[in-house]
VOPAGU-2260 file (C-alpha; in pm, 1 decimal, decimal comma):
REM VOPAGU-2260
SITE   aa  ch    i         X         Y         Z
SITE  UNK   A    0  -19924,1   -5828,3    -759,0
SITE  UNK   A    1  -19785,6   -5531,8    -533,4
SITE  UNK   A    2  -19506,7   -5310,7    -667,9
SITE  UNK   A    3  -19243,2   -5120,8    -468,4
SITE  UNK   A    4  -19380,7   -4850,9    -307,2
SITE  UNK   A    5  -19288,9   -4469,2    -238,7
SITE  UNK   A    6  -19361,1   -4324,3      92,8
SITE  UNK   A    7  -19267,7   -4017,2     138,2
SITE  UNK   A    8  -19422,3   -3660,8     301,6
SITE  UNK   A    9  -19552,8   -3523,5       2,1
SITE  UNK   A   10  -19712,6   -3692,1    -315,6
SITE  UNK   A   11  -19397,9   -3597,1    -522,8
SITE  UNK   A   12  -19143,3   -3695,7    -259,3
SITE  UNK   A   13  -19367,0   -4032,0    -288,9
SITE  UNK   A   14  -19357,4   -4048,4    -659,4
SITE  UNK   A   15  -18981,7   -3967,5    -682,4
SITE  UNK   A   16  -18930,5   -4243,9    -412,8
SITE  UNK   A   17  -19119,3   -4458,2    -613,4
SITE  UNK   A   18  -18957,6   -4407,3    -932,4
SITE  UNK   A   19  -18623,8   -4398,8    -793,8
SITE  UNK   A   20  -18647,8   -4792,4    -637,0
SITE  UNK   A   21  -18724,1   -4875,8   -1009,8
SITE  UNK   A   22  -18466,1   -4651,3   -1242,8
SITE  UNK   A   23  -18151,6   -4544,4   -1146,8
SITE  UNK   A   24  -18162,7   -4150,9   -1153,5
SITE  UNK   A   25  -17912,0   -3880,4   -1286,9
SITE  UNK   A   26  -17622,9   -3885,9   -1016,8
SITE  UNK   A   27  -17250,1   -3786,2    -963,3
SITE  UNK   A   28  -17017,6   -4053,6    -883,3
SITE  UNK   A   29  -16866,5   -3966,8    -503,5
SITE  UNK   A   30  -16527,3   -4059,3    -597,9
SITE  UNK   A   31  -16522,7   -3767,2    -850,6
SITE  UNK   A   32  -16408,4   -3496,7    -644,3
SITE  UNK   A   33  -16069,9   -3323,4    -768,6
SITE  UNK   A   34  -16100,3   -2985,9    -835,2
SITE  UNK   A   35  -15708,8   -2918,7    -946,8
SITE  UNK   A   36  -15662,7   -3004,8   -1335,1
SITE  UNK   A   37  -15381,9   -3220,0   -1258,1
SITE  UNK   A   38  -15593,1   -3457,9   -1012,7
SITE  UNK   A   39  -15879,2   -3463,6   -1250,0
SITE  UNK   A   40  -15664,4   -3515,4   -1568,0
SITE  UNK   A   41  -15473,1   -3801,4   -1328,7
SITE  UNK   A   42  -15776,1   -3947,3   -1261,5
SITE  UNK   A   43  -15934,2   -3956,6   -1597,4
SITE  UNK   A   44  -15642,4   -4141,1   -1699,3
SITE  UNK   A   45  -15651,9   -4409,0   -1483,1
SITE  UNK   A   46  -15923,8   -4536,7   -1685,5
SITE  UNK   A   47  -16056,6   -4655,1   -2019,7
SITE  UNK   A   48  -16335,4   -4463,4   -1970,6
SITE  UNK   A   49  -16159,1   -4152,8   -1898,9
SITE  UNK   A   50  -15948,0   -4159,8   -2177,0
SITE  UNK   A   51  -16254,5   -4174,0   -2357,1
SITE  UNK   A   52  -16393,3   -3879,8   -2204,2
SITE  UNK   A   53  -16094,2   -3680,6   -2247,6
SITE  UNK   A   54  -16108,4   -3772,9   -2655,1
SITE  UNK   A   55  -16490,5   -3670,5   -2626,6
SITE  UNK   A   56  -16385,6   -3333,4   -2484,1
SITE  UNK   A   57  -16121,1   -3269,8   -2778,2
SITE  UNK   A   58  -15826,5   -3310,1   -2593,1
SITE  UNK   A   59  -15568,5   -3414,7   -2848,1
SITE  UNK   A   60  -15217,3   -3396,9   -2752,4
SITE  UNK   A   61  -14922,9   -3642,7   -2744,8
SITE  UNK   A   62  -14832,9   -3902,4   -2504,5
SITE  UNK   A   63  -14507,7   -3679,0   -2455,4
SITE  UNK   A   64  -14716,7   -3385,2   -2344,3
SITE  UNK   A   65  -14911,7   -3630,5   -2182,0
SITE  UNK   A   66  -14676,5   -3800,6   -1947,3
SITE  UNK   A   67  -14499,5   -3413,5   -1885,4
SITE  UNK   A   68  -14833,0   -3270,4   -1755,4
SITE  UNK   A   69  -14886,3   -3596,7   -1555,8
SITE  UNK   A   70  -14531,6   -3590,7   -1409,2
SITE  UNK   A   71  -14603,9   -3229,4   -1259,1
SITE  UNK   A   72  -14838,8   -3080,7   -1108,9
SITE  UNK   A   73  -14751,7   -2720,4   -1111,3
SITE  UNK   A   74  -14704,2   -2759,7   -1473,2
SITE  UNK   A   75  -14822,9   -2451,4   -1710,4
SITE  UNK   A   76  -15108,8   -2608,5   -1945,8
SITE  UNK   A   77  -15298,4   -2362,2   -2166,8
SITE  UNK   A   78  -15679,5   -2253,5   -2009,6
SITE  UNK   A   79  -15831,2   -2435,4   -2271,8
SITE  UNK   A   80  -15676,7   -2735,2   -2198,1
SITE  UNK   A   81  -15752,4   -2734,0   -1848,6
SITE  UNK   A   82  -16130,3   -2650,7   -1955,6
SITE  UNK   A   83  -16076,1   -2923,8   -2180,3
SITE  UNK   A   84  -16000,0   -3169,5   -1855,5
SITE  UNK   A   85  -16235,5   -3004,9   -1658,2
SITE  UNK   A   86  -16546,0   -3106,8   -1925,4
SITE  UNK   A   87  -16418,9   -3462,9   -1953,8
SITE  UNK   A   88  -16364,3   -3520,7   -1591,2
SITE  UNK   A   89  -16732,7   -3367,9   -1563,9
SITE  UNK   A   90  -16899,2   -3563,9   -1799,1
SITE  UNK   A   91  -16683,8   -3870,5   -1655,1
SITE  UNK   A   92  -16860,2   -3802,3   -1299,1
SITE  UNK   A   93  -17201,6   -3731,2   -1386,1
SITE  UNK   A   94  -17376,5   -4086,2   -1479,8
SITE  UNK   A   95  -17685,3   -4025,0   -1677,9
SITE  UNK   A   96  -18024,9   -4123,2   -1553,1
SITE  UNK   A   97  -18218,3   -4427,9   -1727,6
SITE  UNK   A   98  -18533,3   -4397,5   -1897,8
SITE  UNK   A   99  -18809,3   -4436,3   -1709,6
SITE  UNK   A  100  -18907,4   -4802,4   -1830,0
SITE  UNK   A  101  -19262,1   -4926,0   -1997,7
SITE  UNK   A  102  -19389,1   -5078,2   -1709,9
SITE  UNK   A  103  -19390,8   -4746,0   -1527,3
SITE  UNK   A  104  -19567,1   -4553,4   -1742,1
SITE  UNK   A  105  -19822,8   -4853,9   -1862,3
SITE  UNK   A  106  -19878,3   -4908,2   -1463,9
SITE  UNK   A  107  -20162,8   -4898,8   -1228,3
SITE  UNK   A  108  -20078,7   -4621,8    -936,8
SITE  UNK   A  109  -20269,0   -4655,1    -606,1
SITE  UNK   A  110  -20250,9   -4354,4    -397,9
SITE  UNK   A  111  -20329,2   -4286,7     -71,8
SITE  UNK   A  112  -20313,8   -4054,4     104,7
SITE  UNK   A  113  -20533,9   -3717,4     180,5
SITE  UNK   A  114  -20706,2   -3630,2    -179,7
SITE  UNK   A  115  -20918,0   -3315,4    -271,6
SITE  UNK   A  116  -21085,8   -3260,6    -592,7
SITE  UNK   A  117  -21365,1   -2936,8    -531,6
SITE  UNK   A  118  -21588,5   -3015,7    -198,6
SITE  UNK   A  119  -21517,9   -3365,7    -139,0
SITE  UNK   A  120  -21142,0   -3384,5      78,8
SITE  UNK   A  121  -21105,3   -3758,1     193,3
SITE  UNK   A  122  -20822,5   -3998,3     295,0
SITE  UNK   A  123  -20777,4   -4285,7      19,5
SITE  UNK   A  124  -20631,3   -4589,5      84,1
SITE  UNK   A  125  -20818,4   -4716,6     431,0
SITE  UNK   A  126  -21130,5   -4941,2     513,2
SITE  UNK   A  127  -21328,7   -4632,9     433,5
SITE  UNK   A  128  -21226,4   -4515,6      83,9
SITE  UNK   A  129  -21036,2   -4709,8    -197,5
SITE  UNK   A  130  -20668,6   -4553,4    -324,3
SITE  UNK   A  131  -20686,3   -4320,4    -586,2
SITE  UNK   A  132  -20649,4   -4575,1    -876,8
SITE  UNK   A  133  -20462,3   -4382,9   -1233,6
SITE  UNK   A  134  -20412,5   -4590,0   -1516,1
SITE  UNK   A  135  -20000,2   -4437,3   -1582,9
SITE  UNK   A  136  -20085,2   -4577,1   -2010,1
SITE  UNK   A  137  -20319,2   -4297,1   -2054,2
SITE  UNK   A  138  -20081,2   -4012,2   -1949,6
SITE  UNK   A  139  -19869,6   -3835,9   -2150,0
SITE  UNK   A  140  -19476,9   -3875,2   -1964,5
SITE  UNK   A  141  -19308,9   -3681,1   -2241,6
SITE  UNK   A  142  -19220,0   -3349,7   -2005,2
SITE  UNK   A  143  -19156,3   -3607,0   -1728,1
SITE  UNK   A  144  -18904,8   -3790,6   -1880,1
SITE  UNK   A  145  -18739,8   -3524,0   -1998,5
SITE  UNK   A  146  -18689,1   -3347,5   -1646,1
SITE  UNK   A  147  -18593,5   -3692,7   -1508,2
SITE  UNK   A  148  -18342,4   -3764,1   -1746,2
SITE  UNK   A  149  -18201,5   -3399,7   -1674,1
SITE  UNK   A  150  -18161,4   -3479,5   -1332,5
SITE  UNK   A  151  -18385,6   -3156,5   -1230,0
SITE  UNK   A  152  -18653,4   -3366,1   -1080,3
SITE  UNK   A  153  -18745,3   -3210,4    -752,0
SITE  UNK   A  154  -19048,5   -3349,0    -582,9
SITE  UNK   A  155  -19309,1   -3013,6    -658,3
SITE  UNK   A  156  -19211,3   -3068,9   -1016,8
SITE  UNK   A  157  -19299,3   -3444,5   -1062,1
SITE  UNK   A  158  -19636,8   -3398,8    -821,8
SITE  UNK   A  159  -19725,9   -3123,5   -1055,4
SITE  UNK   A  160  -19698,6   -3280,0   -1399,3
SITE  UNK   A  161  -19801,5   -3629,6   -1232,2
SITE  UNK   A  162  -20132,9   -3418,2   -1164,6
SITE  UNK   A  163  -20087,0   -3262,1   -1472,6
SITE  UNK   A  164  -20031,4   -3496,4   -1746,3
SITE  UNK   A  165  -20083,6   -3879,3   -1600,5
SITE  UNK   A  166  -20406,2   -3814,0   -1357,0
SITE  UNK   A  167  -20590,0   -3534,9   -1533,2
SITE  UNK   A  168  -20472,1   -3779,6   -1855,7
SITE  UNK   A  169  -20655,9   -4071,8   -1752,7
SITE  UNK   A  170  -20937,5   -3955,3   -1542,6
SITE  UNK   A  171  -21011,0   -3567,3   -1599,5
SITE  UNK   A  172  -21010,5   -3265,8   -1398,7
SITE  UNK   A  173  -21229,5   -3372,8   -1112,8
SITE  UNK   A  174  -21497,1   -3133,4    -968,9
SITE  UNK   A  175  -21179,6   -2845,1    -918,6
SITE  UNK   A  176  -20888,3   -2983,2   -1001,0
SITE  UNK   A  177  -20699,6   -3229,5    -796,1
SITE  UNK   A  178  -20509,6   -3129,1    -488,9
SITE  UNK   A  179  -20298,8   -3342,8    -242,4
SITE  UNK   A  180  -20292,6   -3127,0      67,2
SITE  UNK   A  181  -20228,2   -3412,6     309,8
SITE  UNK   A  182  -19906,2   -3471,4     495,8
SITE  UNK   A  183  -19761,5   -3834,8     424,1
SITE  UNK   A  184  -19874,5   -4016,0     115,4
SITE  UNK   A  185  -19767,2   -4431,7      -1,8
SITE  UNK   A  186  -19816,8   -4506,9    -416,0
SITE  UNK   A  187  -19846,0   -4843,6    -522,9
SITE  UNK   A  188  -19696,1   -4976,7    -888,2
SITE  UNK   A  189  -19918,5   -5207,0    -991,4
């Protein structure tokens, strides 16, 4: 059975498309876009889950000193307070990515695409040559994980340590390496 598949110019804009139709990644909510302390700190409050943040962050003051920084805007708050408000009203925008799930890293990934290992340079994936075929179980997705959950995935980055630790993982170093100097590349989950 057929996964989603990334399509995408290079092989790590592929792989990041890929990943991305199957775990939500590290984002910013659009709506979170105050930069004043008193918008931010209004926001925040409009919520359970700001109020939460803004415990998180250490804010504790009264619901008197509450309701008088609320009830103006110009009011005169301490920096740290407004640092305070800035951190929750951060952390309260930026939604964490999830792990990348077991079925991603046990799956089968067909590539195709232009694919270069020494001499031999050949397209994959047409009546002429079979996809590159990498088992994802035998990698090692530590460093990958990490960089996805950080939300400092950018497409180089994953092609590299895809090359690095999944492909080289499960089927060696080729004759010279692997290279993917081609121009538009599809991966299949599996």
């Amino acid at each position: 059975m057929a996964g989603p598949t990334g399509h995408g110019r290079s092989l790590g804009a592929a792989l990041n498309d890929l990943l991305r139709s199957q775990v939500t990644p590290r984002h910013r909510l659009t709506s979170y876009t105050a930069k004043h302390w008193h918008a931010q700190l209004s926001q925040l409050t409009a919520t359970h889950r700001g109020h939460q943040a803004l415990e998180d962050a250490g804010l504790h003051v009264t619901t008197k000193t509450l309701i008088n920084w609320l009830s103006d805007p110009e009011y005169n708050i301490r920096r740290s307070y407004r640092d305070l408000i800035h951190t929750a009203y951060e952390n309260t925008a930026v939604v964490p990515a999830d792990p990348i799930p077991d079925h991603v890293k046990r799956g089968q990934f067909e590539i195709s695409g232009l694919v270069k290992t020494g001499d031999d340079e050949r397209e994959r994936g047409n009546r002429r040559a079979a996809p590159l075929r990498i088992d994802g179980s035998r990698g090692n997705w530590d460093e990958i994980e990490e960089l996805w959950l950080a939300g400092e995935f950018t497409d180089d980055e994953f092609e590299d340590h895809f090359v690095d630790d999944i492909i080289v993982a499960d089927i060696g170093e080729g004759t010279d390496g692997w290279e993917f100097p081609g121009t538009s590349y599809s991966v299949e989950l599996r």
